[in-house]
C-alpha positions in Angstrom: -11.6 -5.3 0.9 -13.4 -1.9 0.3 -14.4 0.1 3.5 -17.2 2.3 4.1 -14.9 5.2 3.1 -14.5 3.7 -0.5 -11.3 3.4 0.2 -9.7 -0.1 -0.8 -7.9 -1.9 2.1 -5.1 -4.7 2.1 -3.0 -6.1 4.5 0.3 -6.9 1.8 0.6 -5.5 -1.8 -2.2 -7.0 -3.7 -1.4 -9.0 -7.0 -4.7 -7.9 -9.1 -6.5 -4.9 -8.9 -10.0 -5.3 -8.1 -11.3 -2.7 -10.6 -9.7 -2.8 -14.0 -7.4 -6.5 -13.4 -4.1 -5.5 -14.4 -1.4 -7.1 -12.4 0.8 -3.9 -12.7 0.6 -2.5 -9.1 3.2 -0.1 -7.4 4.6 0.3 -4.4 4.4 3.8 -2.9 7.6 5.9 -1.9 6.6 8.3 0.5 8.8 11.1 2.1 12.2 12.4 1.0 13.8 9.0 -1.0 17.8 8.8 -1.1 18.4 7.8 -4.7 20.3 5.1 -5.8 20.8 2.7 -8.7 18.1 0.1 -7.0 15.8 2.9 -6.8 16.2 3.9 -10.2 15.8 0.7 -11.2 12.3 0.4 -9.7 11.4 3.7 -10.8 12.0 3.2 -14.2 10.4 -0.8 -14.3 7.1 0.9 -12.9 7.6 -0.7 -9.4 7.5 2.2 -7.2 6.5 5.6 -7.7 7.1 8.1 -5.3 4.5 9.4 -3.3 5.7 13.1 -2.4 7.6 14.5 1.0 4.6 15.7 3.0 3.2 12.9 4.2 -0.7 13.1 5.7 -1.0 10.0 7.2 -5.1 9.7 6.8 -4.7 10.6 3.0 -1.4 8.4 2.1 -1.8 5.1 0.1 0.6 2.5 0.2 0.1 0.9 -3.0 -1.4 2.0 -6.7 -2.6 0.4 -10.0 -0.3 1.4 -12.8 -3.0 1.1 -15.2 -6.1 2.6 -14.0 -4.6 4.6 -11.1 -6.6 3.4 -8.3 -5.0 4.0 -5.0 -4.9 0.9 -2.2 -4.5 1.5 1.6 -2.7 -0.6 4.3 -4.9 -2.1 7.1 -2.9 -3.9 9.7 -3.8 -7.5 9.7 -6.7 -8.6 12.7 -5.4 -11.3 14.7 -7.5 -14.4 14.8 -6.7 -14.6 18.3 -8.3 -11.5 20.2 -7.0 -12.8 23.5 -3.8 -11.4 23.8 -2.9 -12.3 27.1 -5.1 -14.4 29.7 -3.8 -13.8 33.2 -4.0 -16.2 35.8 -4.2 -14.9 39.8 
């Protein structure tokens, strides 16, 4: 879902990206990663990239298109239900 920022907004990883339709999307590493094999692994298949150690928290995306480079934010999920508690006296 695009905002009025043009930024792109999702709630999970999406599977397609909206712009160019590749299905080759990447998780974003942000902060100081502790390498290992698993890492490596997703590094070198494309799955993650890392996203740097200074992390600015109104600039940082969460996911990214491996093929056209567009950058996807996180938006936490609104709950159907906007009652969240009903109190009784």
């Amino acid at each position: 879902m695009e905002n009025s920022d043009n930024r792109i907004y999702y709630s999970k990883k999406p599977k397609i990206c909206p712009k160019c339709g590749s299905e080759k999307i990447a998780s974003i590493l942000w902060g100081y990663p502790v390498f290992n094999d698993e890492l490596n692994k997703q590094l070198d298949a494309g799955e993650v990239r890392l996203g740097g150690c200074v992390i600015d928290f109104n600039k940082a995306h969460s996911w990214e298109c491996r093929s056209c480079r567009t950058h996807f934010y996180y938006q936490k999920p609104e709950s159907k239900n906007k009652t969240i508690a009903k109190i009784h006296f």
